[in-house]
matplotlib code that plots the C-alpha trace (Angstrom):
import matplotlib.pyplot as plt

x = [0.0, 1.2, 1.1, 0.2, 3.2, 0.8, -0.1, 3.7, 3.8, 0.8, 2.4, 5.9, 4.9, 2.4, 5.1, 7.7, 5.1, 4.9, 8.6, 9.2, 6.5, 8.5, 11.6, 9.9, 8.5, 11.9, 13.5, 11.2, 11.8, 15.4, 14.9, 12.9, 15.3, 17.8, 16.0, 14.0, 10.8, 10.0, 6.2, 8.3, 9.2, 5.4, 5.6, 2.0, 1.4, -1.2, -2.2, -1.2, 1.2, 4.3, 6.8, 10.0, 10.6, 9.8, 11.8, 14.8, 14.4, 14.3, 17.8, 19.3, 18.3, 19.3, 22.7, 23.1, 22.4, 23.9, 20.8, 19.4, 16.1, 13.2, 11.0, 7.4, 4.9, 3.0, 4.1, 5.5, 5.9, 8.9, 8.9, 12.9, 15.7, 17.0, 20.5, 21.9, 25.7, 27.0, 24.2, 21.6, 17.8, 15.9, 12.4, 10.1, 10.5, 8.7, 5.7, 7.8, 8.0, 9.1, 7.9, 9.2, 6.7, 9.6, 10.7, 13.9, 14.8, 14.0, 17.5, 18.4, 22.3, 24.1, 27.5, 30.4, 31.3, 28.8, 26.1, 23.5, 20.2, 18.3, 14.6, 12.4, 10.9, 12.1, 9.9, 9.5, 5.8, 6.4, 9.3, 11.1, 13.4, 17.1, 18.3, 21.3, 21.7, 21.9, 22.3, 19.0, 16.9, 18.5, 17.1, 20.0, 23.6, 26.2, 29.2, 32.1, 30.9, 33.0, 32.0, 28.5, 25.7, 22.3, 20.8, 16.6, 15.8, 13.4, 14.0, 10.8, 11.2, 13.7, 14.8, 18.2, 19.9, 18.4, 21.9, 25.1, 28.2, 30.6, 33.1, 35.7, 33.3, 34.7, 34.4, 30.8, 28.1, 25.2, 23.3, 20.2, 18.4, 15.7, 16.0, 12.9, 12.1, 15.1, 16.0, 19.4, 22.2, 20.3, 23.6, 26.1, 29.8, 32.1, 34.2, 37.2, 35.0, 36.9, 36.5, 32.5, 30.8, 27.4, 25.4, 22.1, 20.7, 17.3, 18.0, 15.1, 13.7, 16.7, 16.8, 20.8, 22.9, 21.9, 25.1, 27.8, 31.3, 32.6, 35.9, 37.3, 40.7, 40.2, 39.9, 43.0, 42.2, 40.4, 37.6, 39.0, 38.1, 34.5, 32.6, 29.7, 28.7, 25.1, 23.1, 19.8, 20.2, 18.5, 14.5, 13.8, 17.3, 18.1, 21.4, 24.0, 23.6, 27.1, 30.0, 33.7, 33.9, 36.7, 37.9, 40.4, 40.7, 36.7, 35.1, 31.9, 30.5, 27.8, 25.5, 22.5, 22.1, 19.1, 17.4, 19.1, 19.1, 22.9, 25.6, 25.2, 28.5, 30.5, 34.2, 35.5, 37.3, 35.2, 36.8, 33.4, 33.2, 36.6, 36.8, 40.0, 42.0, 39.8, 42.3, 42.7, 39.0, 37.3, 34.0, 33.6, 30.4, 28.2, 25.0, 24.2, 21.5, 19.2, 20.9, 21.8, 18.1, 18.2, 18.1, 20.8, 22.9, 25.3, 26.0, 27.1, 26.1, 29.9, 31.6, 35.2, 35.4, 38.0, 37.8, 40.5, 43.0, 43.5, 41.7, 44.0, 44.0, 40.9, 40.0, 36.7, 36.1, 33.5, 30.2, 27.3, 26.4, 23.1, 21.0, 22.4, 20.5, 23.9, 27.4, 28.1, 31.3, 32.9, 36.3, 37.0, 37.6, 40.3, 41.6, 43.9, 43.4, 45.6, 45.7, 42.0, 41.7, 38.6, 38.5, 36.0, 33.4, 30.0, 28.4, 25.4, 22.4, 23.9, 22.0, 25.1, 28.6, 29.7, 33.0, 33.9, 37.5, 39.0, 41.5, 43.4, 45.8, 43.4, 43.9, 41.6, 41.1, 38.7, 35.8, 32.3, 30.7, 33.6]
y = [0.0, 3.3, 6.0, 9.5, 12.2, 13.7, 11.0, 10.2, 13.1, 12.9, 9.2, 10.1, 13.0, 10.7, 7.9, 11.1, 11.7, 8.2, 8.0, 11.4, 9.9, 6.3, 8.5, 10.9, 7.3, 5.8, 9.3, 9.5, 5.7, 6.1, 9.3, 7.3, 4.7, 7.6, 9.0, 7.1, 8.1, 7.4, 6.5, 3.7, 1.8, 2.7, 6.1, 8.2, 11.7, 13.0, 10.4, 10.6, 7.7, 6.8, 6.6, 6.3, 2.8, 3.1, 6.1, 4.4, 1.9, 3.8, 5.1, 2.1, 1.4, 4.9, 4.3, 1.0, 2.2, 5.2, 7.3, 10.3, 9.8, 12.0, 13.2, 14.3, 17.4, 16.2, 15.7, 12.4, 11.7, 9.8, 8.6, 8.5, 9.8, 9.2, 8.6, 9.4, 8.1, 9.7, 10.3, 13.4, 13.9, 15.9, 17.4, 19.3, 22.6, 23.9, 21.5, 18.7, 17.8, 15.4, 16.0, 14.5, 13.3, 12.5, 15.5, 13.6, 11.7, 13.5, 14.3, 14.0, 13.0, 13.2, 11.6, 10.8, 12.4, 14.0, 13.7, 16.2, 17.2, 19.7, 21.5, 20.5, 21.1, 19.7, 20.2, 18.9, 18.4, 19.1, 20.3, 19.1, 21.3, 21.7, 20.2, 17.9, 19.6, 15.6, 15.8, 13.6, 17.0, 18.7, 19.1, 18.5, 16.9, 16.8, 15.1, 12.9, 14.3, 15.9, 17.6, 18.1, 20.4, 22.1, 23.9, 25.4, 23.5, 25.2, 24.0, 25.0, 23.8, 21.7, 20.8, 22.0, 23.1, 23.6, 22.7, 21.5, 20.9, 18.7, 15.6, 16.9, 17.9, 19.6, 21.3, 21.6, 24.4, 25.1, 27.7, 29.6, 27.7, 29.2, 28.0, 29.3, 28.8, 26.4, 25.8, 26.3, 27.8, 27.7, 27.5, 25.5, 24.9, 22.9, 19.7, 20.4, 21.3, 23.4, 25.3, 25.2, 28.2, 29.7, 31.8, 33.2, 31.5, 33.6, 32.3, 33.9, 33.1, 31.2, 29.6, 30.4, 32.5, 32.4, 31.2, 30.1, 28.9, 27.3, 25.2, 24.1, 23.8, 19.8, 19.6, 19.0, 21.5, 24.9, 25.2, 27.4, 28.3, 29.1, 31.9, 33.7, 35.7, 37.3, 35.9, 37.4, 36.5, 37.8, 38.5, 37.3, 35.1, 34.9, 35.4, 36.8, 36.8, 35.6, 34.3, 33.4, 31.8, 29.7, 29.1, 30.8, 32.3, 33.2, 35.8, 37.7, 39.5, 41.2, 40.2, 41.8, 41.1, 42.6, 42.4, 40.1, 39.6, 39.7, 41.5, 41.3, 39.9, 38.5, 37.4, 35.3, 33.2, 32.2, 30.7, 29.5, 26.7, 26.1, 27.3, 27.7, 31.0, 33.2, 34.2, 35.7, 37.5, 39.4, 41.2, 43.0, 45.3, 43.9, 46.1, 45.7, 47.1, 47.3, 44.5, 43.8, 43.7, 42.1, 43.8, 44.0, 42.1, 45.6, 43.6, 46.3, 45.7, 44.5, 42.7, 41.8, 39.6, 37.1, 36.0, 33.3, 32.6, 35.2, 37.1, 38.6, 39.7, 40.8, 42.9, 45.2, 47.0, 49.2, 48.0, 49.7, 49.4, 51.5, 51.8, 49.8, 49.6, 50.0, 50.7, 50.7, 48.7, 47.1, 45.5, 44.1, 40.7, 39.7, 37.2, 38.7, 40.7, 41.7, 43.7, 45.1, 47.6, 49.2, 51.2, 53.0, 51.8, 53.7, 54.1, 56.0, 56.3, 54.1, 54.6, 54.2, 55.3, 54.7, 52.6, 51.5, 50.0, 48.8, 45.9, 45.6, 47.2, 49.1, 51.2, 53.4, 54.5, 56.5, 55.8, 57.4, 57.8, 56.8]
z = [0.0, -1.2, 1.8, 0.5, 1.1, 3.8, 5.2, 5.6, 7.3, 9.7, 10.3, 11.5, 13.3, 15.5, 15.7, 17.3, 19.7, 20.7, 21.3, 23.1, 25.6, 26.0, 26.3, 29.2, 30.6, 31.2, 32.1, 34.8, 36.0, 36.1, 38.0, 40.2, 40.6, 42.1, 44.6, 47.6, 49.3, 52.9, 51.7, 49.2, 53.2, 54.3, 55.9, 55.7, 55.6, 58.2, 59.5, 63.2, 63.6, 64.1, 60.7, 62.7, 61.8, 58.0, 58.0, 59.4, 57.0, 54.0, 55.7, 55.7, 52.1, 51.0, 52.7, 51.3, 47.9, 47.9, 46.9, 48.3, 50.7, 49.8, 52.6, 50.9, 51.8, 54.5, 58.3, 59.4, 63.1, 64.7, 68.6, 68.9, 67.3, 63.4, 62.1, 58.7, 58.1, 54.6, 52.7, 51.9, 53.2, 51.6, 51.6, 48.4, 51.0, 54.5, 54.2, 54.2, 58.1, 59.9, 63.7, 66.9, 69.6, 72.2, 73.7, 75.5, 72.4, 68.6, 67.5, 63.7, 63.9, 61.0, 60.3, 58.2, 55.1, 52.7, 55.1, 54.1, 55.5, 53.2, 52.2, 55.2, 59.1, 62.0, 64.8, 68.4, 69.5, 73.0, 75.1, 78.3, 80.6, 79.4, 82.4, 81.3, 77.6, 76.6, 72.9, 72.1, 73.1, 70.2, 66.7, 64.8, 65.9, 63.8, 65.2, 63.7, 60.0, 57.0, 54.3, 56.1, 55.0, 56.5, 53.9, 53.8, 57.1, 59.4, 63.2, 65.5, 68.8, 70.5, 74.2, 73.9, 71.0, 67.3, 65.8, 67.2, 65.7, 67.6, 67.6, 65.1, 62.8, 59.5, 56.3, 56.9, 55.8, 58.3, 55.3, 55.0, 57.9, 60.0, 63.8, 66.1, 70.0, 71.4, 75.0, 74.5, 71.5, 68.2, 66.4, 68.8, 67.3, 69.9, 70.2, 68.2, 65.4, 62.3, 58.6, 59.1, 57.4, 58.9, 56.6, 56.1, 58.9, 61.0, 64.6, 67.0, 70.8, 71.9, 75.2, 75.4, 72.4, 69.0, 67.6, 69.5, 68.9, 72.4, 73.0, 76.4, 78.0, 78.4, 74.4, 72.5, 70.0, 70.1, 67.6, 64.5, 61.3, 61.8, 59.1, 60.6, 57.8, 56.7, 59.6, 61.3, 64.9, 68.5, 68.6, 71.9, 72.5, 76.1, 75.9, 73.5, 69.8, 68.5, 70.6, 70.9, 74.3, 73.3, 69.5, 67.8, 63.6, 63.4, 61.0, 62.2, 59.3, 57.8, 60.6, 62.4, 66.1, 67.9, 71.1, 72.9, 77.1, 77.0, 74.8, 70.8, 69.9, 73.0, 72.9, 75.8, 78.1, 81.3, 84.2, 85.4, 82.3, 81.8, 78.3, 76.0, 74.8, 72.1, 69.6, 66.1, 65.6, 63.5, 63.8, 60.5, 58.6, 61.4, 62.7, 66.4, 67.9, 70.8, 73.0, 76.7, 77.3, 80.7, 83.8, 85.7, 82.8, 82.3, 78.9, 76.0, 72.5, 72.2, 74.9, 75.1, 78.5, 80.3, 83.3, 83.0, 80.5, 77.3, 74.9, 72.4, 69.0, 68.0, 65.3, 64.8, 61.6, 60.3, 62.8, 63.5, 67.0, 68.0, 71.1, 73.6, 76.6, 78.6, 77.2, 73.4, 73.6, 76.8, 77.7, 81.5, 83.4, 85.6, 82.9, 80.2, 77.5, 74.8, 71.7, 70.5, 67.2, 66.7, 63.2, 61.2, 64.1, 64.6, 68.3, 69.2, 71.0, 74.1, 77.3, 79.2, 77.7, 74.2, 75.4, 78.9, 78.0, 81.7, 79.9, 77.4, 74.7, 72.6, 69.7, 67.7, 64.4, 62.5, 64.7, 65.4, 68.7, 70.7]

ax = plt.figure().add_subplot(projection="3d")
ax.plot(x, y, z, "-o")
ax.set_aspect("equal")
plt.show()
């Protein structure tokens, strides 16, 4: 049979649309086949009970196969805590959430390398009291990991912290997270942990400081190259909004700290808890404002503080520090305190002084207010 030269046409353009659907058909299979789903091991959305055990086995299987394990829109509850060992989680954004119904045990740990949790809620259901700061209470632990990243993940709620980084964690990224209402730090970096950037994070309502970087004289190793960059801390925290209590090469930059109990940005060495030398800082193009909230706390919007052991080298460029409900800037302890530079610094609108400077070698340069 002779086909017509149109209907040739109308013939191969029918038989291309067949195969570009068998090619979309088998793209989307073999997509499939790369990612898991927590519903594929039997987890439901909404329905009020318990996924943890599907959940951890869709972990395992993730792990084994190296694949990526997707967490759905929809809220999926767990009664204990989850562990991911090298290996990403990841959600389709807020609505994805995963919620945890035992407040003494609802941690997410993540370790070893590549470990990555990304693009969904964490939430605790109910809350206990901080009492021990046992690492179960928190919403996320990180510890033993490399190469580690928390990107888009919204914490609401936990017992202690929202995210702690600790056992020799490295090369990490803890990005563009959104940490709300925690009993203790929101952002916690301690235990020998080093080169971890913090960016773009919103850390509000804090039980303890928003982020904190903490190292003691018992570890071998202070804490070190830590990046604090671009983050949108205070709002309720009941304590400081970033600090050095122990660490040494950190960057605090481009921040905004507000209404906090306790000082803005706090740099120390406290005999009290032990902690290590604070070396080798920078707080940089950072805007502090309305802090040391508390009464009675006498906290400035910047405070430089050792009561033990030695604060030295620390370098503060080009802040804006406004309406502090004591002092603008403060420097004291018994410990000791070494070289400070201020430069191209703004101050004004303190209730107190500007700058109440009892330690230390300071010098000044081209700043406003002082």
């Amino acid at each position: 049979m002779r086909i017509s030269k149109p209907q040739r046409r109308l013939w191969l353009t029918g038989l291309g649309v067949v195969v570009l659907i068998s090619v979309i058909l088998v793209s989307v299979r073999i997509l499939g086949s790369q990612t898991l789903s927590i519903e594929d091991c039997g987890a439901v959305a909404d329905d009020g009970q318990d996924d943890v055990e599907a959940i951890q086995a869709c972990i395992d299987q993730a792990q084994d196969q190296r694949k990526p394990l997707l967490i759905p829109e929809g809220q999926y509850e767990m009664s204990r805590s989850i562990t991911l060992t090298g290996m990403i989680m990841k959600g389709e954004g807020a609505g994805s959430i995963l919620v945890s119904t035992n407040p003494a045990q609802g941690s997410i740990i993540l370790r070893g390398e590549g470990v990555e949790l990304r693009d969904l809620t964490h939430r605790y259901a109910s809350i206990v009291a901080r009492g021990d700061g046992a690492n179960e209470k928190n919403s996320i632990t990180v510890t033993q990991a490399e190469k580690f990243g928390i990107h888009q993940v919204t914490v609401h709620k936990a017992s202690t912290a929202g995210i702690l980084v600790t056992g020799g964690s490295r090369n990490g990224q803890v990005m563009n997270n959104v940490i709300q209402d925690t009993g203790a730090d929101g952002i916690h970096i301690t235990g020998e942990s080093s080169n971890i950037t913090v960016e773009g994070n919103k850390v509000s309502g804090t039980g303890d400081d928003a982020i904190a970087v903490v190292s003691y004289k018992k570890d071998k190793e202070a804490v070190r190259d830590i990046q604090i960059r671009k983050n949108n801390v205070g709002y309720g925290s009941n304590a400081r909004g970033i600090s050095v209590v122990g660490g040494k090469q950190v960057v605090i930059d481009s921040n905004t700290v507000q209404d906090t109990s306790m000082a803005g940005i706090y740099l120390a060495s406290e005999k009290n808890w032990n902690t290590a030398d604070t070396l080798d800082i920078t707080v940089t193009h950072n805007k502090i404002h309305h802090t040391g909230t508390r009464a009675g706390s006498g906290h400035p919007n910047l405070l430089i503080y050792a009561s033990h052991g030695k604060v030295d080298r620390i370098r503060v460029e080009d802040n804006i520090l406004r309406d502090a409900e004591h002092d603008g800037i403060g420097i004291w302890g018994e410990g000791e305190i070494g070289e400070i530079q201020f430069s191209r610094n703004q101050v004004e609108g303190s209730r107190l002084s500007p700058t109440k400077f009892m330690k230390g070698t300071v010098s000044s340069d081209h700043n406003l207010g002082f």
